[in-house]
C-alpha positions in Angstrom: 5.5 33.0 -4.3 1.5 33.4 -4.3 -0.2 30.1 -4.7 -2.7 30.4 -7.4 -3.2 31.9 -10.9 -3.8 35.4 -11.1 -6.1 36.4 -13.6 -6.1 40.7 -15.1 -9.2 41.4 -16.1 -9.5 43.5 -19.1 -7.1 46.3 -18.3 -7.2 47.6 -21.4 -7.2 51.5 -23.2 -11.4 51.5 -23.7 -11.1 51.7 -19.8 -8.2 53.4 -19.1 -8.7 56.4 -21.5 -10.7 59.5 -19.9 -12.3 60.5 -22.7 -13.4 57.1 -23.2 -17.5 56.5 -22.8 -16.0 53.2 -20.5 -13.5 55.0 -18.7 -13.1 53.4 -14.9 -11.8 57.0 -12.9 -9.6 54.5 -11.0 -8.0 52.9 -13.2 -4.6 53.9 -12.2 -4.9 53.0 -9.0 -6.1 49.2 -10.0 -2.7 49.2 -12.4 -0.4 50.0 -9.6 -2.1 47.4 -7.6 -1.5 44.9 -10.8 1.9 45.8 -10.8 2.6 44.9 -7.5 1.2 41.2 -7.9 2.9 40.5 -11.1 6.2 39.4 -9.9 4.3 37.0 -7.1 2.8 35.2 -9.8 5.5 34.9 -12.4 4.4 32.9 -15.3 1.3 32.5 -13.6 -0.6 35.3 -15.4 -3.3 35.3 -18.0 -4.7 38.7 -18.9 -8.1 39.3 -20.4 -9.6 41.2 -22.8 -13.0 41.9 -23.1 -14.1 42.3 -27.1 -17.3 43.2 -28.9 -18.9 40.5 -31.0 -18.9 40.5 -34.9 -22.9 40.3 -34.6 -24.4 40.8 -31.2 -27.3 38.4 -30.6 -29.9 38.2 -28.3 -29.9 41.1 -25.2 -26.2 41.8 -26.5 -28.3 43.3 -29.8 -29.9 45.9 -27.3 -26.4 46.6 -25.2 -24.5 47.4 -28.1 -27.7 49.9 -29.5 -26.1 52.0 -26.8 -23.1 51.6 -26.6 -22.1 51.5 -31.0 -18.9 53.0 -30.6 -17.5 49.7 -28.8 -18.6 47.5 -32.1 -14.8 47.4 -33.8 -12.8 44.9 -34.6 -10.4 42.6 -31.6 -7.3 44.7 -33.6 -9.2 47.9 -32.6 -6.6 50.7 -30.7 -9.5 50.7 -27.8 -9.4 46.9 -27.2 -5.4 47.0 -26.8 -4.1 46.5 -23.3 -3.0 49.6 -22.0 1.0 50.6 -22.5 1.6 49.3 -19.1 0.8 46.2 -19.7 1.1 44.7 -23.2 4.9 43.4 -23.2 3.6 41.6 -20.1 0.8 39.3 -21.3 2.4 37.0 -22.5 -1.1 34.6 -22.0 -3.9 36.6 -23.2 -7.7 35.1 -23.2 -10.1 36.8 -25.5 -13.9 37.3 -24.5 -17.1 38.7 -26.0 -19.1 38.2 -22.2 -18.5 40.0 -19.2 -17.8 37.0 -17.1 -14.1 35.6 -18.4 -14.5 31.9 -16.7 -13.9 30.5 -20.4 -12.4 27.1 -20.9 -8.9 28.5 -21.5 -8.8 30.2 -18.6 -10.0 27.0 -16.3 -7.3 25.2 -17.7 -4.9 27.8 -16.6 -5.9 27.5 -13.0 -6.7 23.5 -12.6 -3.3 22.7 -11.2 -4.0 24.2 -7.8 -8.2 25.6 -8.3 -7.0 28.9 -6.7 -7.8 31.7 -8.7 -6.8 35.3 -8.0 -8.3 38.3 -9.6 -7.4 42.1 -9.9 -8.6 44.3 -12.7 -11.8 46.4 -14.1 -14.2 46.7 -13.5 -15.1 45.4 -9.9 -18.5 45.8 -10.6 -18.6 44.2 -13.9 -16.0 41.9 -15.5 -14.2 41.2 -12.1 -18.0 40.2 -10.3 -19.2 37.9 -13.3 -15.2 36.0 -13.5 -15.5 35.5 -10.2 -18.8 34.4 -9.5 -19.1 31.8 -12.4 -15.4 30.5 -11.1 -16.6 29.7 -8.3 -19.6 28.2 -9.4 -17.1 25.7 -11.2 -15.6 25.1 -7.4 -12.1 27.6 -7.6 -11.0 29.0 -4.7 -11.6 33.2 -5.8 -9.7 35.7 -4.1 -10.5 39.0 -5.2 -7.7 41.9 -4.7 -9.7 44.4 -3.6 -6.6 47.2 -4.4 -6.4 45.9 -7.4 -9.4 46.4 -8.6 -11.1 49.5 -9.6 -15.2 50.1 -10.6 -17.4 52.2 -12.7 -17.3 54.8 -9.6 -16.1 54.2 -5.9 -19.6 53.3 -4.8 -20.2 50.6 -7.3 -16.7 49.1 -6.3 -17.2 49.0 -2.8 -21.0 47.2 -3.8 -19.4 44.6 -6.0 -17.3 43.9 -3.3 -19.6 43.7 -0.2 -22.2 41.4 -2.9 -18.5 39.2 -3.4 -18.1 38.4 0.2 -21.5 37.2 0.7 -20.3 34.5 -1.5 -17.3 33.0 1.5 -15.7 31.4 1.6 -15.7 30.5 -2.2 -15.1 34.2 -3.0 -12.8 36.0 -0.5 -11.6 39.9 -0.8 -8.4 40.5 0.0 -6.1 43.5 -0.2 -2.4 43.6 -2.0 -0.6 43.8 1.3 -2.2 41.4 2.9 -1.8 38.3 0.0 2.2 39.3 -1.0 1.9 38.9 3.2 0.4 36.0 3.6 3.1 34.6 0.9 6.0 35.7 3.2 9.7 36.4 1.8 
């Protein structure tokens, strides 16, 4: 077993869906990745899910100008996790910001401060989580195959900008945490 919590962020249908205005192209990829972490981390999984606000304030007023269709409810179809993985989240944290460092999920990984992290988008949700958990002094270990950006470009920046933060952020691949976990 992985030591840790691992944290999904915000693998849900507004990004897995083509046609979607927020669709990340490699989505399935970061899935499969997902999928191969799961069992590592048994009950040791929160997902997240990133959700508009009932009234955007401040620069969220101007974000959500642009993007309108994104201002449904939580129970919206587009803010569902994506078939995959909805009978699996069985701890779900709700967010309205980017970054999903929220209280709940800090409580979730204070037993042992290591959080790992796998999800969209790299260059988003995944950056912001990370950064501010470290900033609260987790371990981060960012899944590099488990993730998946706006475009393979942005991805591979998010990631590059993530290890200039060692060694309280650290990229990592799939293969190499189940190794490091052993049999």
């Amino acid at each position: 077993m992985i030591a840790g919590h691992l944290a999904v962020i915000d693998m849900q249908r507004v990004f897995a869906d083509p046609a979607s205005p927020w669709a990340t192209p490699r989505y399935a990829d970061a899935a499969a990745g997902v999928h191969s972490l799961l069992p590592a981390f048994a009950d040791r999984v929160t997902f997240t899910r990133f959700l508009a606000p009932a009234n955007p304030a401040g620069a969220w007023r101007a974000y959500y100008d642009r993007w309108t269709f994104a201002l449904q409810p939580p129970d919206a179809e587009l803010w569902c996790l994506s078939d995959e993985f909805a009978d699996r989240a069985v701890h779900v944290v709700d967010a309205t910001t980017f970054g999903k460092w929220t209280p709940e999920l800090a409580a979730r990984v204070a037993p042992d401060g290591r959080l790992v992290l796998a999800g969209v988008s790299t260059d988003c949700c995944v950056l912001s989580t990370a950064l501010a958990a470290a900033d609260a002094g987790a371990e981060v270990l960012v899944v590099a195959d488990a993730c998946a950006g706006v475009d393979d470009d942005s991805h591979l920046k998010a990631l590059q900008i993530m290890e200039l933060y060692r060694p309280l952020v650290r990229v990592t691949t799939v293969g190499d945490l189940l190794a490091a976990a052993g049999p």
